[in-house]
LUMLOBA-341239 format. One line per field, with one value per residue (C-alpha): x, y, z; residue in one letter. Coordinates in nm, 2 decimals, decimal comma. Example, Ala and Ser with C-alpha at 12.3 -4.5 7.8 and 13.67 -1.06 7.14 Angstrom:
<sites>
x: (1,23:1,37)
y: (-0,45:-0,11)
z: (0,78:0,71)
r: (a:s)
</sites>
This chain:
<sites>
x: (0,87:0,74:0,69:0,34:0,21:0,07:-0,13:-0,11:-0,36:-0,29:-0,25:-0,01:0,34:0,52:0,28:0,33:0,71:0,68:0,42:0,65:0,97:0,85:0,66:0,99:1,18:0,95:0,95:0,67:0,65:0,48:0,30:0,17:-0,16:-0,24:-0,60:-0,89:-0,82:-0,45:-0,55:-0,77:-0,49:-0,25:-0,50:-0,54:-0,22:-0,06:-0,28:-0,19:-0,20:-0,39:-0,49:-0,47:-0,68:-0,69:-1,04:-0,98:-0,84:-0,88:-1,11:-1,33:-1,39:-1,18:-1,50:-1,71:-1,41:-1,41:-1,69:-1,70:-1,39:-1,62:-1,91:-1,68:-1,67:-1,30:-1,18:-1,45:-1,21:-0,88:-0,80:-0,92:-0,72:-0,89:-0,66:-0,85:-0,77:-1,17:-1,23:-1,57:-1,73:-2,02:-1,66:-1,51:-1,85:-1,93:-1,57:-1,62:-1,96:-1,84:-1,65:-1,28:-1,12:-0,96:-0,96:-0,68:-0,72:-0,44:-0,15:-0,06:0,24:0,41:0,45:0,07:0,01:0,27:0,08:-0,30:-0,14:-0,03:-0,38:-0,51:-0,39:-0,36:-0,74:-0,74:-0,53:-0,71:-0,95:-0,83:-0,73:-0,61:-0,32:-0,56:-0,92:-1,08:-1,37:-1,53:-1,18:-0,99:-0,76:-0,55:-0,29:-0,19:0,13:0,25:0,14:-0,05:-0,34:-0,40:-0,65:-0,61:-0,20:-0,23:-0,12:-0,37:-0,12:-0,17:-0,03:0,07:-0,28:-0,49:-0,35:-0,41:-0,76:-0,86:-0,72:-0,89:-1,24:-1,21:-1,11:-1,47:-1,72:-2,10:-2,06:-2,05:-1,77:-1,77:-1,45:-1,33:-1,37:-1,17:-0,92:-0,90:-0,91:-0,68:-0,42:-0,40:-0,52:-0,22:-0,21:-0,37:-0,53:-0,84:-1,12:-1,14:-0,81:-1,03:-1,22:-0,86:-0,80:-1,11:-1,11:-0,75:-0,86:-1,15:-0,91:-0,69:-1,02:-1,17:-0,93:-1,04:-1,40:-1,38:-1,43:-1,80:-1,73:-1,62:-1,93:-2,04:-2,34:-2,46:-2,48:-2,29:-1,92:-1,82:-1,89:-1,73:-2,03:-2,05:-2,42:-2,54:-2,52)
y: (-0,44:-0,36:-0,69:-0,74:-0,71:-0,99:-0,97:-1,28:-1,30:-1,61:-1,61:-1,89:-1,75:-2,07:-2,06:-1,70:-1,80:-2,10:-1,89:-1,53:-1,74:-1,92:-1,66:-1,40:-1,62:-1,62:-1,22:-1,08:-0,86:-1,00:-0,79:-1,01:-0,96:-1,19:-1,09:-0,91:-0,60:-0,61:-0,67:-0,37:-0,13:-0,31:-0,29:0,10:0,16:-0,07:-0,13:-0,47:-0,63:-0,98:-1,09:-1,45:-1,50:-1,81:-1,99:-2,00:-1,67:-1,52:-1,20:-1,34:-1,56:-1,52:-1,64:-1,32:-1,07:-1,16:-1,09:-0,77:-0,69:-0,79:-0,55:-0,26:-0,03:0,08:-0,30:-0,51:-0,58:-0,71:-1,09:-1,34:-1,64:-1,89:-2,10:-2,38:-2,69:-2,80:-3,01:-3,08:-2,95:-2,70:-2,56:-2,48:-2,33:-2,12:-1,98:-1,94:-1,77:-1,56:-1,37:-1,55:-1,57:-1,90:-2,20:-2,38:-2,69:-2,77:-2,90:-2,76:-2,71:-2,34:-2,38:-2,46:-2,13:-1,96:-2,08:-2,01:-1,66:-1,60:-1,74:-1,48:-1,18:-1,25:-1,26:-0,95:-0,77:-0,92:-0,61:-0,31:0,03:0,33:0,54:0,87:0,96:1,15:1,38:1,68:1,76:1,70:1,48:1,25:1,11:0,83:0,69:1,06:1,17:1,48:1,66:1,85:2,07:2,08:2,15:2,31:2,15:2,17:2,29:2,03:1,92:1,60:1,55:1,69:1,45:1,19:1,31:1,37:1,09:0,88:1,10:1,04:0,65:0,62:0,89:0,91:0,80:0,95:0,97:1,06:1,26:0,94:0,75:0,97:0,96:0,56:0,59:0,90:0,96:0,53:0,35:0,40:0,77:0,98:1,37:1,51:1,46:1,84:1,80:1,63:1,98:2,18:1,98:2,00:2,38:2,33:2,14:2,35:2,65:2,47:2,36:2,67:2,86:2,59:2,58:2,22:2,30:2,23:1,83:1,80:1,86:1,90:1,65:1,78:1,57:1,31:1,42:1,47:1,31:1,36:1,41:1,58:1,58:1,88:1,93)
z: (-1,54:-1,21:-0,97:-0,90:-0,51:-0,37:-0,06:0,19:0,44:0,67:1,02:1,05:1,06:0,87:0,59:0,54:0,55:0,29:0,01:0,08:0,00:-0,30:-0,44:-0,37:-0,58:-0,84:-0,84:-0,67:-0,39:-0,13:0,14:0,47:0,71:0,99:0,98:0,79:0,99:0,89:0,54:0,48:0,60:0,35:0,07:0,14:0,18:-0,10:-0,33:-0,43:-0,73:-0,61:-0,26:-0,15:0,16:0,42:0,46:0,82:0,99:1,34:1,33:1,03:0,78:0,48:0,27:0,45:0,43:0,05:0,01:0,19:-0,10:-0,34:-0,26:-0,19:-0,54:-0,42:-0,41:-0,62:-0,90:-0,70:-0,81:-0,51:-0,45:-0,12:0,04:0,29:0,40:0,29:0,00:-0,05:-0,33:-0,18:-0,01:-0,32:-0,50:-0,20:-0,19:-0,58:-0,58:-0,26:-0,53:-0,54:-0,86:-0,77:-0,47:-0,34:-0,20:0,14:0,12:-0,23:-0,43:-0,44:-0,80:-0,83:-0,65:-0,89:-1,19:-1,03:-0,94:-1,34:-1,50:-1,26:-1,34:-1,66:-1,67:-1,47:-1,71:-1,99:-2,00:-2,17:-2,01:-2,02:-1,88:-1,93:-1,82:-1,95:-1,80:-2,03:-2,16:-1,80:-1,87:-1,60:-1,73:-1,46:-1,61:-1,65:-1,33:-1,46:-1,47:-1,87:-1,98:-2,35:-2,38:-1,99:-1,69:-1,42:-1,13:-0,83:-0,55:-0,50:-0,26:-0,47:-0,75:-0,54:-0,45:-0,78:-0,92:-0,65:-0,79:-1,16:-1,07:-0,88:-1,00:-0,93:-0,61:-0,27:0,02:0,37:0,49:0,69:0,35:0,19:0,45:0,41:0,01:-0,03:0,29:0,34:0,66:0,85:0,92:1,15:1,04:1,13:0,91:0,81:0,67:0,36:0,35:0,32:0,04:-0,16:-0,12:-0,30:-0,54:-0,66:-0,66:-0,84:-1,14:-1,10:-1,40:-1,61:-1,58:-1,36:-1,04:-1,05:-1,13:-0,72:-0,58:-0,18:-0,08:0,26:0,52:0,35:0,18:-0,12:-0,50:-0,85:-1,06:-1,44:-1,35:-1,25:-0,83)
r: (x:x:x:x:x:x:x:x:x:x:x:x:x:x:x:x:x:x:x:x:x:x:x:x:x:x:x:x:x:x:x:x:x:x:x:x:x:x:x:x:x:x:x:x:x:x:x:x:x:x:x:x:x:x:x:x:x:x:x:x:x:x:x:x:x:x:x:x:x:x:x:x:x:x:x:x:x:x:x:x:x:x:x:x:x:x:x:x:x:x:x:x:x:x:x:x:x:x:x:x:x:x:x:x:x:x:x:x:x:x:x:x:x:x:x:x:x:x:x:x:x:x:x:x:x:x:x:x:x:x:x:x:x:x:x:x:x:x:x:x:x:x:x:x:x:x:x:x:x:x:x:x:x:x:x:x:x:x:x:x:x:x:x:x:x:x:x:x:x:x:x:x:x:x:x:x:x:x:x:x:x:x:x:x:x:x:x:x:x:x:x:x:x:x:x:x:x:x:x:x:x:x:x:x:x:x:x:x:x:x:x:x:x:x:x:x:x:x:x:x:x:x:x:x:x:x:x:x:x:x:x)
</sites>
């Protein structure tokens, strides 16, 4: 089974030591971010299973950034632990209502965290899904990595998987080229913004023999959407 990515966003260097050691041992993998800024790259570029995030952190409030998670389609549904050092009980609602799944309370036991971490995802994985979506009779398969159109493979490369998969994951909705940049290529690298263009032309090609190519639709002005309305 594949270990579970946990995001820790604190600023203090010997907390992040203490929570990555005991959580190590207890088989996660944990990814680190000093601040929010740090933490968005991460989350684009690793896509981690849970975040936990520090009350108190340099750039921005852990309680605002989130939020900010929470309102974002792309990141609304990853688990929200809040660590903080404040114990009243308006803390603790606001951090609950903000959107975390769960509040900590400083100083705390790692095996308290462990167990907060479990009850977590298992109610995040306590929702049923599926390996495949399914879209008109375009079929991703996720776990096989594969794009089928009846017994067909759709021929794609592995950006225009990504791309698509990325579409079928958030449809209806529309996304500038830098967006898709962020969502698609990750935070960290660095290609111009009608590189996204290259690859939709691609990836139309590529739907076109199948009749699909009309479900990746251009919204002027704006980017691009994956739609089985009509354009």
């Amino acid at each position: 089974m594949t270990a579970k990515k946990i995001l820790l966003v604190e600023d203090e260097k010997a907390i992040r030591d203490m929570i990555g050691f005991a959580l190590r041992r207890a088989g996660f993998e944990i990814l680190e971010a000093e601040n929010c800024r740090l933490a968005r790259t991460v989350i684009v570029d690793a896509q981690p299973d849970l975040a936990i995030v520090d009350w108190m952190l340099p750039d921005q409030s852990g309680l605002e950034f989130t939020r900010q998670l929470k309102r974002d389609q792309v990141t609304s549904a990853l688990p929200v632990i809040m660590l903080t050092a404040r114990a009243e009980e308006s803390d603790k609602v606001a951090g609950l209502e903000g959107g975390a799944d769960d509040y900590l309370t400083k100083p705390f036991s790692p095996r308290e965290l462990i167990a907060r971490i479990n009850a977590v995802l298992r109610r995040a994985g306590s929702t049923p899904s599926s390996d495949v979506i399914d879209v008109e009779g375009l079929r991703l398969d996720q776990a096989g990595h594969r794009v089928l159109v009846g017994e067909r493979t759709v021929p794609l490369g592995p950006t225009e998987y990504r791309m698509l998969e990325f579409f079928m994951t958030h449809p209806e909705r529309v996304y500038t080229r830098e967006q898709l940049l962020d969502r698609v290529w990750g935070g960290n690298v660095y290609v111009e913004e009608r590189t996204v263009d290259v690859h939709i032309r691609r990836l139309r090609k590529a739907l076109e023999e199948f009749g699909y190519d009309r479900l990746v639709q251009t919204v002027r002005g704006a980017g691009y959407r994956f739609s089985s309305r009509a354009d």
